[in-house]
KOLPA-699218 format. One line per field, with one value per residue (C-alpha): residue number from 1; x, y, z; residue in one letter. Coordinates in nm, 2 decimals. Layout:
// KOLPA-699218
num NUM/...
u X/...
v Y/...
w Z/...
residu a/...
//
This chain:
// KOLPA-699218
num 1/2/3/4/5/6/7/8/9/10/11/12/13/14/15/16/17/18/19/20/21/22/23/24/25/26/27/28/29/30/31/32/33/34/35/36/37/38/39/40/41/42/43/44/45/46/47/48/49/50/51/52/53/54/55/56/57/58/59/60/61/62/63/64/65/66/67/68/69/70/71/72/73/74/75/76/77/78/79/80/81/82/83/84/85/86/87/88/89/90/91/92/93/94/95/96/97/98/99/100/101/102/103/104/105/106/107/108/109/110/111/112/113/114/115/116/117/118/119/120/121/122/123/124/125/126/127/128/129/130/131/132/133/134/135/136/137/138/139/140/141/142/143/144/145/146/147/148/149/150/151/152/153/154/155/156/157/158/159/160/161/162/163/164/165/166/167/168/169/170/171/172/173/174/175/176/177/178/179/180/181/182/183/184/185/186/187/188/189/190/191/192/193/194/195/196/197/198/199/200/201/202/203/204/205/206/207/208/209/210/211/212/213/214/215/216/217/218/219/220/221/222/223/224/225/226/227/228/229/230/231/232/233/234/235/236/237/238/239/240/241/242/243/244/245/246/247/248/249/250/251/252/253/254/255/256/257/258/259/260/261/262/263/264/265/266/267/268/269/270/271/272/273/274/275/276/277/278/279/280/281/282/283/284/285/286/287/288/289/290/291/292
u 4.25/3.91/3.58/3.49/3.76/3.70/3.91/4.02/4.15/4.32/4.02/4.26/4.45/4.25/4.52/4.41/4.58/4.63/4.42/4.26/4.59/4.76/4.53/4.61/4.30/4.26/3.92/3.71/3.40/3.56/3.56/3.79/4.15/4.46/4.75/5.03/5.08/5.12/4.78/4.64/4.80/4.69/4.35/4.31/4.53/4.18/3.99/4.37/4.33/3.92/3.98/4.31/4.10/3.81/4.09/4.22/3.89/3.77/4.08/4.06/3.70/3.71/4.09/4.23/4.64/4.79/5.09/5.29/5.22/5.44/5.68/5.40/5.29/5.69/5.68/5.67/5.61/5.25/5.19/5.23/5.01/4.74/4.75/4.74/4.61/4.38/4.15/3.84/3.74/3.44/3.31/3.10/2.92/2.74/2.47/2.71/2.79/3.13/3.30/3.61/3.74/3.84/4.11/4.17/4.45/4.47/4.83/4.98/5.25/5.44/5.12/4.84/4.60/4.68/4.44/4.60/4.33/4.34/4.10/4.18/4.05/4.04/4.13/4.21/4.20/4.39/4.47/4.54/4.55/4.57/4.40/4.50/4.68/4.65/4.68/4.49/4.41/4.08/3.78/3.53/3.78/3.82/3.39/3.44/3.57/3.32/3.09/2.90/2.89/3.17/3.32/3.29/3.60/3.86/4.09/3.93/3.84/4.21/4.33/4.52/4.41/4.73/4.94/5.18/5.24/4.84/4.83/5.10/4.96/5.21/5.24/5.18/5.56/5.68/5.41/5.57/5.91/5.78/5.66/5.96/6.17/5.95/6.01/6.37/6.35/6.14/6.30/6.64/6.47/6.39/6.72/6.86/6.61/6.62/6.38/6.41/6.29/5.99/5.77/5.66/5.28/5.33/5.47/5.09/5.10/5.34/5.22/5.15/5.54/5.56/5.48/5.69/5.98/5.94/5.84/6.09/6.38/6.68/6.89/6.86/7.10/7.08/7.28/7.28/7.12/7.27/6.98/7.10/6.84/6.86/6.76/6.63/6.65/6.45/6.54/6.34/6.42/6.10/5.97/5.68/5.67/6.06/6.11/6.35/6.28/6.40/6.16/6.29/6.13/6.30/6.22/6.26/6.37/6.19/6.18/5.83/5.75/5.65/6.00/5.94/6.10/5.93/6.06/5.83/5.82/5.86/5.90/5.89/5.92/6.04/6.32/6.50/6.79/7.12/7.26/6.95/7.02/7.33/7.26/7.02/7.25/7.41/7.55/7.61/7.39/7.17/7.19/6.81/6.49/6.40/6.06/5.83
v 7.50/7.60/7.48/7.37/7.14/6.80/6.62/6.27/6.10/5.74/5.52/5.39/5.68/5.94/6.12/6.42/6.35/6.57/6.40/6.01/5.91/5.92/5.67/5.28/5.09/4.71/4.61/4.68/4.90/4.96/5.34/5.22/5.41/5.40/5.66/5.34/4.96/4.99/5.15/4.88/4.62/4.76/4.76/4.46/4.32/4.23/4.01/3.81/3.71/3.68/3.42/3.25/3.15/3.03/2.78/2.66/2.63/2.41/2.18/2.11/2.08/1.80/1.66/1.80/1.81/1.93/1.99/1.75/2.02/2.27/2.24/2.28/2.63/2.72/2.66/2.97/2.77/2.65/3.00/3.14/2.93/2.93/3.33/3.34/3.02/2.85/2.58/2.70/3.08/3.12/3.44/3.62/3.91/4.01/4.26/4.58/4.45/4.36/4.09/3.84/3.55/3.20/3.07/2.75/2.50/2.14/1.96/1.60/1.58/1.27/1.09/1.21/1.54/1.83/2.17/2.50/2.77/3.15/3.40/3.75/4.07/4.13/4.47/4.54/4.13/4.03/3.89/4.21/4.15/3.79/3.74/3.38/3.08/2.68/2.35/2.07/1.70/1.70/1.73/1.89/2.15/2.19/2.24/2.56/2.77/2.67/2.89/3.17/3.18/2.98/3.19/2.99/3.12/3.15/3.31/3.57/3.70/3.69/3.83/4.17/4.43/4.66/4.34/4.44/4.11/4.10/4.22/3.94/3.65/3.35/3.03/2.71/2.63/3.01/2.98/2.69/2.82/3.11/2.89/2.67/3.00/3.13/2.83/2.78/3.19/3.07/2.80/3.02/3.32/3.04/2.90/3.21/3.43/3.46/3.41/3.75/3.87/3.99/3.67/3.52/3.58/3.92/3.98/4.05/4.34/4.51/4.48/4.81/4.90/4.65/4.93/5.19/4.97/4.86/5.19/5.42/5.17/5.32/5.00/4.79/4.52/4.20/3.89/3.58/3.29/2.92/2.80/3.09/3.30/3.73/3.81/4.17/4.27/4.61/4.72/5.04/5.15/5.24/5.34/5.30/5.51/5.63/5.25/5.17/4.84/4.71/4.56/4.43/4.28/3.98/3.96/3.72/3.88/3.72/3.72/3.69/3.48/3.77/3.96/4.16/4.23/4.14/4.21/3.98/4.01/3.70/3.73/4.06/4.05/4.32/4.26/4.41/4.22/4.38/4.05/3.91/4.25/4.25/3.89/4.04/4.29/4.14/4.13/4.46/4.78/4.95/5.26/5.47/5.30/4.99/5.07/4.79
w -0.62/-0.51/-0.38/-0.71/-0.81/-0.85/-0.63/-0.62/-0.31/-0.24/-0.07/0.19/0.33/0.20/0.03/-0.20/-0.53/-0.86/-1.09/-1.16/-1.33/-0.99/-0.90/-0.86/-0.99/-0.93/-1.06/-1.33/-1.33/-0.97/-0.82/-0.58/-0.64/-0.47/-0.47/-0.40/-0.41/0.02/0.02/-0.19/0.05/0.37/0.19/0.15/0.43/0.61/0.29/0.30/0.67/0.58/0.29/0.52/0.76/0.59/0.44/0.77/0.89/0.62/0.61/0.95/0.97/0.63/0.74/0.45/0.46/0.13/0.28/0.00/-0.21/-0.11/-0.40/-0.62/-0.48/-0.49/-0.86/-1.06/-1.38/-1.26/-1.02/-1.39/-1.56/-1.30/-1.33/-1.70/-1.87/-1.58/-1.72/-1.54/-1.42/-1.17/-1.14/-0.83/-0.78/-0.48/-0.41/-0.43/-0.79/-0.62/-0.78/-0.70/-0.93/-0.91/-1.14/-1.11/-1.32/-1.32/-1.37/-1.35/-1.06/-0.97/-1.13/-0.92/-1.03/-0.88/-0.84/-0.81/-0.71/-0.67/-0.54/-0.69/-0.82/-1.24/-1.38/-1.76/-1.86/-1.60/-1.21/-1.04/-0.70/-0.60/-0.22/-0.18/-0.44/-0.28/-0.41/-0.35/-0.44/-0.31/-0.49/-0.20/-0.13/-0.49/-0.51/-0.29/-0.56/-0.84/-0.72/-0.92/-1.27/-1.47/-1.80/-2.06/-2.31/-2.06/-2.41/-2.47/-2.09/-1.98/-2.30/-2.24/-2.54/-2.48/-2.50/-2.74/-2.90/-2.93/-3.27/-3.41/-3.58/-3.45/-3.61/-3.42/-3.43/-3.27/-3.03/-2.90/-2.90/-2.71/-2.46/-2.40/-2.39/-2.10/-1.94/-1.94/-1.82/-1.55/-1.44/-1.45/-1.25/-0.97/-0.93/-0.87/-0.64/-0.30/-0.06/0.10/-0.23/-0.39/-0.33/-0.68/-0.60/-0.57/-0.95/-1.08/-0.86/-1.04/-1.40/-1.41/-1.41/-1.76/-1.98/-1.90/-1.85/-2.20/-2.37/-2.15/-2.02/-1.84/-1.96/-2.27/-2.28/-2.57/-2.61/-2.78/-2.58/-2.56/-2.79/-2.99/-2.97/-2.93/-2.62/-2.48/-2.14/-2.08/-1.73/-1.55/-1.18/-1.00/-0.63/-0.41/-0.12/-0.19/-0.17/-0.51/-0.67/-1.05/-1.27/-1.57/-1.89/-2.09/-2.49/-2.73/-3.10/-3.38/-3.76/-3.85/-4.16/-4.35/-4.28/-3.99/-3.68/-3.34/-3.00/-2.78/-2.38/-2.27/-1.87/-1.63/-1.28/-1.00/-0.80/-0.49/-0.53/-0.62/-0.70/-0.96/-1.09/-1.17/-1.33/-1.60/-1.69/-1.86/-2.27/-2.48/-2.36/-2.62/-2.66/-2.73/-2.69/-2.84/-3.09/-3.07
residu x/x/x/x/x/x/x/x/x/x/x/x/x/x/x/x/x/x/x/x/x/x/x/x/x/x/x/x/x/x/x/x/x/x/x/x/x/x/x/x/x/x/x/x/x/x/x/x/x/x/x/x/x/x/x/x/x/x/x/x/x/x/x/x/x/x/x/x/x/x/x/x/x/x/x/x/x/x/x/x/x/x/x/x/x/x/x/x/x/x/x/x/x/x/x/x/x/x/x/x/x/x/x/x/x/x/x/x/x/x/x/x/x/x/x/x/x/x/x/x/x/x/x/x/x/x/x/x/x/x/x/x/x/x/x/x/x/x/x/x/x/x/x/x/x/x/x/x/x/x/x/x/x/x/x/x/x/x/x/x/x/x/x/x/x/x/x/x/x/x/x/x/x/x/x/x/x/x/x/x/x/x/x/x/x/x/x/x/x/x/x/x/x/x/x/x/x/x/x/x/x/x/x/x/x/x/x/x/x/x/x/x/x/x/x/x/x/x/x/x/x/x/x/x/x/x/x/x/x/x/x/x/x/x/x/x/x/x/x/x/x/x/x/x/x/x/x/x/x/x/x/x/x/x/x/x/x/x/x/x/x/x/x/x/x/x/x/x/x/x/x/x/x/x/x/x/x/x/x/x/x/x/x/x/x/x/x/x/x/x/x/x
//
């Protein structure tokens, strides 16, 4: 190395790293790298607190208690939804050009409406770093996060182009059995997580481990469902900071109706859990790497 290398260095501790593809990037047009998912944390530790107590500020200035919701927020099913299928995105942009995002997702529980909201950073057509998630049932706290400009197709602007799925046309009928599998997944994963694990807001943070768990897995295990269905379980064991963690992606096979073959991620999540691992290891182990 010499005085004129380029160099590139993590923006929170300044680490020197090889090149831009050590680098952790969490938003769009953003310069703004980061050489680990801790560095990304401590970050933006301070805009988490920022946006934390603007929120108990403003409930208890308005006498807003939500607190009834709390099984709402501990529902991966709708944390899931509101991260990737929100009726409404609000966008901002202040004078820096620095923008944040509001996703917000309106459901029917026990017969009232309901409004789940996020704040978060967007890189590559999706959430990637989530500074706050709430529910609500009011409409003036609700007002506070339709700021900004309001996208209009809400598709097409959280739709991932490296998806790999993306290029399959789906009928009507397997889009809906790909829905209902993700949900009996989901609702399986939450009955049998611990709280002392990776919390369930967290898992958007770790998208960038999906690809190389599915491409270069160090497990492949498939097994035939209850519904009956072939099921893939991709399985990669990653580290952050010499921490270990598992991160594992579930796939639905599928015939498509022109004769193909389709292996279709249906859930990933990370886990440090020896015992949730152990779980999804589960039916006969593949041998080689599954092509998709």
């Amino acid at each position: 190395m010499s005085f004129k290398s380029i160099i590139y260095y993590c923006n929170q501790c300044k680490k020197i790293v090889d090149g831009i593809n050590d680098l952790f990037f969490v938003e769009d047009g953003s310069q703004h790298g980061f050489c680990s998912e801790k560095c990304i944390e401590v970050y933006f530790n301070p805009f988490v607190a920022h946006f934390e107590k603007i929120d108990k500020d403003f409930r208890a200035a308005n006498a807003i208690d939500d607190s009834d919701l709390d099984e709402v927020l501990g529902n991966p099913q709708y944390i899931d939804k509101l991260l990737s299928k929100p009726d409404e995105i609000w966008r901002r942009e202040n004078d820096l050009k620095e923008e944040n995002y509001s996703l917000i997702l309106n459901i029917n529980h026990l017969d009232e409406v309901v409004h789940l909201v996020a704040l978060c950073l967007v890189f590559n057509h999706r959430p990637s770093f989530i500074f706050f998630i709430s529910a609500t049932k009011n409409q003036k706290y609700l007002m506070e996060f339709k700021s900004g400009t309001q996208i209009k197709d809400v598709t097409n602007f959280l739709e991932t182009p490296s998806s790999m799925d993306s290029a399959l046309d789906f009928s009507p009928e397997t889009l809906m059995n790909i829905d209902l599998k993700k949900s009996l997944l989901l609702s399986d994963l939450l009955k049998h997580r611990k709280e002392s694990d990776i919390p369930f807001e967290n898992f958007m943070n770790y998208m960038d481990y999906f690809e190389s768990t599915m491409r270069e897995p160090d497990e492949v295990f498939t097994y035939e469902d209850d519904e009956g269905d072939i099921i893939y379980t991709h399985l990669k064991v990653h580290d952050i900071d010499d921490v270990p963690f598992f991160y594992f992606s579930v796939c639905l096979y599928l015939k498509l109706e022109n004769g193909d073959d389709a292996i279709v991620p249906i859930l990933s999540f990370p886990t440090i859990d020896p015992e949730l691992t152990e779980r999804y290891r589960k039916g006969d182990l593949v041998s080689g790497v599954i092509k998709n």
